[in-house]
ZAROVEX-898866 format. One line per field, with one value per atom (N, C-alpha, C): residue number from 0; x, y negated, z negated; atom name; residue in three letters. Coordinates in nm, 4 decimals. Example, Ala and Ser with C-alpha at 12.3 -4.5 7.8 and 13.67 -1.06 7.14 Angstrom:
<pts>
resi	(0:0:0:1:1:1);
east	(1.3190:1.2300:1.3200:1.2850:1.3670:1.2900);
north	(0.5690:0.4500:0.3300:0.2250:0.1060:-0.0030);
up	(-0.7800:-0.7800:-0.7800:-0.7080:-0.7140:-0.7870);
name	(N:CA:C:N:CA:C);
resn	(ALA:ALA:ALA:SER:SER:SER);
</pts>
This chain:
<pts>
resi	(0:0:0:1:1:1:2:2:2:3:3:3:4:4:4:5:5:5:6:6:6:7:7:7:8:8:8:9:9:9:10:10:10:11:11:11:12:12:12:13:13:13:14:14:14:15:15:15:16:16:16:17:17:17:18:18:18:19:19:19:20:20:20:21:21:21:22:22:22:23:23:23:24:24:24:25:25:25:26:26:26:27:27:27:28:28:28:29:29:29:30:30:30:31:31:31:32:32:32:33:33:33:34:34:34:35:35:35:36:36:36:37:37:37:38:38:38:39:39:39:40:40:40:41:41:41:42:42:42:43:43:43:44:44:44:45:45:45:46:46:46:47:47:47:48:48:48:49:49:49:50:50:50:51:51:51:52:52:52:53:53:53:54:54:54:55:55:55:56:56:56:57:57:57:58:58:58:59:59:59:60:60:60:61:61:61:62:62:62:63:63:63:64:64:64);
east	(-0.0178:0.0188:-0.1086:-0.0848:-0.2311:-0.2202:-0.3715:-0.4154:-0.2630:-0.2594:-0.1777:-0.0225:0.0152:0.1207:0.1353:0.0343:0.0138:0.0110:-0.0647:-0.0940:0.0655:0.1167:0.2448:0.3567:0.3600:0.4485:0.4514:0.2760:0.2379:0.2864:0.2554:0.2957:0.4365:0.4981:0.6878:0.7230:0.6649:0.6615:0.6775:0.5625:0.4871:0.6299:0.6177:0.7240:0.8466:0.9113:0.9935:1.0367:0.9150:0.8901:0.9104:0.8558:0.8001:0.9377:1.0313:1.1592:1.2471:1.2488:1.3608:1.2898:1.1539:1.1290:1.1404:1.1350:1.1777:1.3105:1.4112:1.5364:1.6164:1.5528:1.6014:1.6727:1.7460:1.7252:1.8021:1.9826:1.9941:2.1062:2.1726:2.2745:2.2225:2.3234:2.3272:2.1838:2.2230:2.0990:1.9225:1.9267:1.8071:1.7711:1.8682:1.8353:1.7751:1.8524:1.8793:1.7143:1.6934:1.5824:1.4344:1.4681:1.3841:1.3272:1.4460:1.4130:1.3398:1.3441:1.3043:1.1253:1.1388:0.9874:0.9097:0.9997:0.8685:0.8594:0.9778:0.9247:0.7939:0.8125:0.7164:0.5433:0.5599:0.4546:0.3886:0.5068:0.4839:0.4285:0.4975:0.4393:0.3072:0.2882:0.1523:0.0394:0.0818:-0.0086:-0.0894:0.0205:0.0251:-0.0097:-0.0022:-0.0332:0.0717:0.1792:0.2770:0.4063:0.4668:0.6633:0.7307:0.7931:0.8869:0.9640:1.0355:1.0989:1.0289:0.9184:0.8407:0.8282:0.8608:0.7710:0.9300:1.0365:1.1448:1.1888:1.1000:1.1250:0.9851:0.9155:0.7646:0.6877:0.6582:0.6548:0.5130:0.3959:0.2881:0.1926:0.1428:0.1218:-0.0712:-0.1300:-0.2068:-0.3277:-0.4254:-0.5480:-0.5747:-0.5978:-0.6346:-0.8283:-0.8844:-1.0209:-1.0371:-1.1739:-1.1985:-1.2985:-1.3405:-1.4943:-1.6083);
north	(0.6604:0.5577:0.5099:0.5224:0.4989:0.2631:0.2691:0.1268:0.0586:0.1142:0.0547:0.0262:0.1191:0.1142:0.0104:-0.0266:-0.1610:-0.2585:-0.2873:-0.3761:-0.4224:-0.3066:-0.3485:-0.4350:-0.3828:-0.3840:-0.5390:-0.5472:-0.7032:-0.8034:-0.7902:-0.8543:-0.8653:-0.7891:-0.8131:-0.9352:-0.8501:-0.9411:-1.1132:-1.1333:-1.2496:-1.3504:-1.2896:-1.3363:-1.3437:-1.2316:-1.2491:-1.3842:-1.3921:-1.4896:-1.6404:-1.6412:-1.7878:-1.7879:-1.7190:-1.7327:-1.8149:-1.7245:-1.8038:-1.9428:-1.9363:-2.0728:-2.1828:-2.1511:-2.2606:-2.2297:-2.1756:-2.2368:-2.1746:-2.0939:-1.9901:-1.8564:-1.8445:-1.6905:-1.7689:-1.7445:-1.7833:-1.7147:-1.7178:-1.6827:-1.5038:-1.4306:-1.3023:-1.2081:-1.2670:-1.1600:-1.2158:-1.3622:-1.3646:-1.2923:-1.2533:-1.1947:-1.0657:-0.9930:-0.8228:-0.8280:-0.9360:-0.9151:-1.0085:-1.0524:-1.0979:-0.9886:-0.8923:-0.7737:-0.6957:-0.6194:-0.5581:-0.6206:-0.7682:-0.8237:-0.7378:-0.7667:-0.7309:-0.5829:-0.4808:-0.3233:-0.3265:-0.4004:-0.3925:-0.4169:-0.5309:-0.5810:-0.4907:-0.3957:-0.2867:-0.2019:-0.1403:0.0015:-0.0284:-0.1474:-0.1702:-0.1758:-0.2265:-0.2191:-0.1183:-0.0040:0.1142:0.2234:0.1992:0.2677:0.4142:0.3734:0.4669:0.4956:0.5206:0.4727:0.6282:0.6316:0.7436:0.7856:0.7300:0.7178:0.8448:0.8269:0.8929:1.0594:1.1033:1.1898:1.2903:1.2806:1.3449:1.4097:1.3203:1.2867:1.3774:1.3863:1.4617:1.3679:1.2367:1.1151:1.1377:1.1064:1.0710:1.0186:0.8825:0.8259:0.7779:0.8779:0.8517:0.9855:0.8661:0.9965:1.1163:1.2647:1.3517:1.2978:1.3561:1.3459:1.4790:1.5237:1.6000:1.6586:1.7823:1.8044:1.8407);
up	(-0.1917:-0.2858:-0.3550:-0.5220:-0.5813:-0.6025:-0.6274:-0.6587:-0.7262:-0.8089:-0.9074:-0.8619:-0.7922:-0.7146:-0.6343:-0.5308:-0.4460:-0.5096:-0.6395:-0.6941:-0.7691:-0.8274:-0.8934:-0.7522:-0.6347:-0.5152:-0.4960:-0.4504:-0.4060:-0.5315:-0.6425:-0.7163:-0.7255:-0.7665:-0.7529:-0.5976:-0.5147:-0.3914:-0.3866:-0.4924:-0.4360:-0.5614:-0.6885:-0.7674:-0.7104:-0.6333:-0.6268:-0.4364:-0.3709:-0.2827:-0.3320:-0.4439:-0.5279:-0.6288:-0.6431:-0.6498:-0.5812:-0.4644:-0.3123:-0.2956:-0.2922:-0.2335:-0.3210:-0.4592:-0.5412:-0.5816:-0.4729:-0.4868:-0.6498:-0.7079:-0.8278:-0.7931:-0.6518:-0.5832:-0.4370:-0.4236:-0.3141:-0.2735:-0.1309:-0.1041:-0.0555:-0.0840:-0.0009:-0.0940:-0.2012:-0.3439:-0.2822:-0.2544:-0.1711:-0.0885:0.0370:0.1442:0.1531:0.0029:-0.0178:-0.0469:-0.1366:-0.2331:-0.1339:-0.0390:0.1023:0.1707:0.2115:0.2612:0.1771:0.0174:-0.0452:-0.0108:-0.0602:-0.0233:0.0503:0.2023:0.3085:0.3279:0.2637:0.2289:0.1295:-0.0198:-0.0782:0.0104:0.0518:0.1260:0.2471:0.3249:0.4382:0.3727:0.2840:0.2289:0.1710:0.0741:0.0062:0.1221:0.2618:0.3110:0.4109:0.4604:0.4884:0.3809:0.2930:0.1779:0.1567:0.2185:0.1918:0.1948:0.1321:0.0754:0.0881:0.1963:0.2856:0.1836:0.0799:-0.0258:-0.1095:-0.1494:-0.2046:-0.1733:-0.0965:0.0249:-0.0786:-0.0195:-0.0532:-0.1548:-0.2595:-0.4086:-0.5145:-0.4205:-0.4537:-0.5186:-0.5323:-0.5901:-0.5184:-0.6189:-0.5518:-0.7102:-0.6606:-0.7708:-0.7039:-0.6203:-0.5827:-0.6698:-0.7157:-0.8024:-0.7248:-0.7773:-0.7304:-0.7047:-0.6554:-0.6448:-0.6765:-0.7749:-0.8183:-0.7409:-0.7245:-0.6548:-0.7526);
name	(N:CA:C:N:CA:C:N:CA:C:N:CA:C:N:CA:C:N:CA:C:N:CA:C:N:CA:C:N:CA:C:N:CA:C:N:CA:C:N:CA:C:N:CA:C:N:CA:C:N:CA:C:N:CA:C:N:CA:C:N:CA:C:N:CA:C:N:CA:C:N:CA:C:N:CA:C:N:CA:C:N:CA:C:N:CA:C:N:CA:C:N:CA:C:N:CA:C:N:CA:C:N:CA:C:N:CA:C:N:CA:C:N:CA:C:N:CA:C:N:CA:C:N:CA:C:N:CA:C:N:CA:C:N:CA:C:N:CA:C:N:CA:C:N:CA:C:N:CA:C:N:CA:C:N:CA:C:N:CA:C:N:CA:C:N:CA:C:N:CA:C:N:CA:C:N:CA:C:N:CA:C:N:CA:C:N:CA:C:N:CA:C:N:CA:C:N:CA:C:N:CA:C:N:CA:C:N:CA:C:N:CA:C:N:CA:C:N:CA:C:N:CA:C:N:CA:C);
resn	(UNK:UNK:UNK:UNK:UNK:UNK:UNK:UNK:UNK:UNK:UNK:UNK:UNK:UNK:UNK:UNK:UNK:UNK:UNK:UNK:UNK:UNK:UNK:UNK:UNK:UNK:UNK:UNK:UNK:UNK:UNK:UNK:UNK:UNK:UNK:UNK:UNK:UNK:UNK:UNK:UNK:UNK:UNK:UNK:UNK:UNK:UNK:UNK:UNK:UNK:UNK:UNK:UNK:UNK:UNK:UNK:UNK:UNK:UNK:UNK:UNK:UNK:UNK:UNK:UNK:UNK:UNK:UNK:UNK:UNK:UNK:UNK:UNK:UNK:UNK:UNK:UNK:UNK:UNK:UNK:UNK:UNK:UNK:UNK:UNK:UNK:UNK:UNK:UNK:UNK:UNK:UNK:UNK:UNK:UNK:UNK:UNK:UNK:UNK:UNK:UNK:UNK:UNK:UNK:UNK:UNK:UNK:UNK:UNK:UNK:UNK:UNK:UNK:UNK:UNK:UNK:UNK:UNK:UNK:UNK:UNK:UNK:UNK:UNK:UNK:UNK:UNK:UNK:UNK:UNK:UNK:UNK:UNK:UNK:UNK:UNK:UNK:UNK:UNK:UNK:UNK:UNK:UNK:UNK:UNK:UNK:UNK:UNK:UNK:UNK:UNK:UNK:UNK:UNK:UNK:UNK:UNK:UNK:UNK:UNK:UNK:UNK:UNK:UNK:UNK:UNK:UNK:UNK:UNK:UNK:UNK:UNK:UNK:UNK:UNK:UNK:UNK:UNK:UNK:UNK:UNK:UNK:UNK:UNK:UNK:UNK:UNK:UNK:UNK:UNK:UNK:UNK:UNK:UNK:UNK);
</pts>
């Protein structure tokens, strides 16, 4: 998973956190979107989304030699 990827994840995260807690985001769509949170937040911090793997999805820079 490249920079940008984490960076996009954490961010959705944190918006969509500062949602529920100010009460804009409630009921069952909170919960769905509570859970999504702490995937975003897991994978960004593992640096890697299982999702991805299946899909051939890799958004991480090649390094050149």
């Amino acid at each position: 998973m490249g920079s940008a990827d984490r960076i996009i994840r954490v961010t959705l995260a944190v918006v969509i956190a500062t949602l529920y807690f100010l009460n804009v985001i409630s009921a069952t769509l909170a919960w769905v979107l509570l859970i999504v949170v702490g995937v975003f937040i897991l994978t960004s911090f593992i640096g890697f989304c299982p999702l991805y793997y299946p899909f051939g999805i890799n958004t991480r820079r090649e390094l050149k030699n």
